[in-house]
MARZAMI-601252 format. One record per atom (N, C-alpha, C, O, CB): x, y, z. Coordinates in pm, whole numbers, plus 50000, padded with zeros to 5 digits. Glycine has a CB too. Layout:
<atoms>
XYZ;...
</atoms>
This chain:
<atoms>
623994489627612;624514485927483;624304497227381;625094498327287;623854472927435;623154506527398;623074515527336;623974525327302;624334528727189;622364518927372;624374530227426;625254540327445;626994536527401;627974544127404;625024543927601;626894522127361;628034518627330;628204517727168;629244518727102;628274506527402;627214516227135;626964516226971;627144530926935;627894533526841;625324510426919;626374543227016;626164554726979;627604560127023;627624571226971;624854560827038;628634558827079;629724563527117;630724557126976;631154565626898;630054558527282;630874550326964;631034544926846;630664547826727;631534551726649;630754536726853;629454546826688;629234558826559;629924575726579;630564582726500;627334561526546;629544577626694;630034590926714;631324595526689;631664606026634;629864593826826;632344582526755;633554586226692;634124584926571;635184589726531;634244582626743;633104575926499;633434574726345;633584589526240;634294594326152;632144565426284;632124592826338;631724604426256;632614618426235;632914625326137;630504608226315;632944619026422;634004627826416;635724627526390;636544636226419;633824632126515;635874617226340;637504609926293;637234612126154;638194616626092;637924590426333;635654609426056;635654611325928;635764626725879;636334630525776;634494605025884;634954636425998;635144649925987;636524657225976;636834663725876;634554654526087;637224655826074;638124655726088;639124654126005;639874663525983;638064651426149;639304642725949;640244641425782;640014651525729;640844660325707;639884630225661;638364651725688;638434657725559;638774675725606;639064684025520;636774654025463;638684678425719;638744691525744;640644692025763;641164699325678;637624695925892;641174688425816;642564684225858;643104688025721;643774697825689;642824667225912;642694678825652;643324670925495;643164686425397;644124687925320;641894653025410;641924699725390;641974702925342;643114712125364;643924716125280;641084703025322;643004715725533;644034724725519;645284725025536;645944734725573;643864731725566;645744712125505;647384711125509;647954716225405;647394711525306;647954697825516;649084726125364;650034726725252;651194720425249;651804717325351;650344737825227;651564718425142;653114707625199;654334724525266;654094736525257;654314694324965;655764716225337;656324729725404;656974734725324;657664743725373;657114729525521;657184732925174;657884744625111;657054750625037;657534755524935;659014741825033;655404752725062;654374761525027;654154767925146;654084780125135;653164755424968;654024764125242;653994773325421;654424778625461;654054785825554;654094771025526;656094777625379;656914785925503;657784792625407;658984793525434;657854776225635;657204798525270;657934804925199;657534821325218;656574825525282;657824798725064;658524829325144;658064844025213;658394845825061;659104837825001;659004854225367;657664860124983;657994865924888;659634866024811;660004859724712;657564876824931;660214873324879;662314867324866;662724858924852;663924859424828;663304867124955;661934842524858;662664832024850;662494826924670;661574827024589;662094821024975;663654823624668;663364817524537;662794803324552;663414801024449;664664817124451;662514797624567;662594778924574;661384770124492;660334767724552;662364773124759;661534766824392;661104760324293;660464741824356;660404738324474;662514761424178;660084733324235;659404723424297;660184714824397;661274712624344;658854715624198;660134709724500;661044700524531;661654691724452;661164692024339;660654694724605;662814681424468;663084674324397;663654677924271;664164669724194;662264668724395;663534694024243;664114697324090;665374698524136;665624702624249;663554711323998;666474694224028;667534693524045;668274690324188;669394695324187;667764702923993;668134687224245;668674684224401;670174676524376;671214680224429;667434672324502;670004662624264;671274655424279;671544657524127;672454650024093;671224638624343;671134664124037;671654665823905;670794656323788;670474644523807;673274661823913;670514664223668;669734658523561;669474647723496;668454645923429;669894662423494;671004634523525;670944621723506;670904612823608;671034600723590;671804618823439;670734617623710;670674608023813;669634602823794;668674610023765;670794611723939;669424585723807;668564574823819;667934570423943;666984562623928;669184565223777;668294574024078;668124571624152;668384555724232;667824548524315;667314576924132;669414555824161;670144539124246;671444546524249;671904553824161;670244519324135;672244541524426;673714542224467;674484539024341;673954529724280;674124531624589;675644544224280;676354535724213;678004539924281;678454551124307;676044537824038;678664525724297;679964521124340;681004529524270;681024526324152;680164505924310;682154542024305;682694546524181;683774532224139;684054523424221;683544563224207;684124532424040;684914520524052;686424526024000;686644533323903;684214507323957;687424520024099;688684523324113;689994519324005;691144523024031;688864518224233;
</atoms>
């Protein structure tokens, strides 16, 4: 029973390590995979235009 408790903490321990080591070194991919030449600004800026609300709208005929 021991060894079942201690396998168990153990993997807690190393799943909690893990995040936080994982977690620090992720960048999102348009910080990773940019090179000096690229222009590319925040995501999401301007993509569908300055008034868009973000709901479909129907054009109506």
């Amino acid at each position: 029973m021991k060894i079942i408790l201690l396998s168990a903490v153990v993997a807690l321990v190393l799943g909690y390590a893990a995040f936080f080591v994982l977690s620090s070194e992720q960048r999102p991919a348009y910080e990773a995979f940019s090179t000096s030449s690229v222009r590319v600004g925040e995501p999401s800026h301007n993509l569908v235009g300055p008034d868009w609300s973000g709901e479909n709208q129907v054009p109506s005929s």
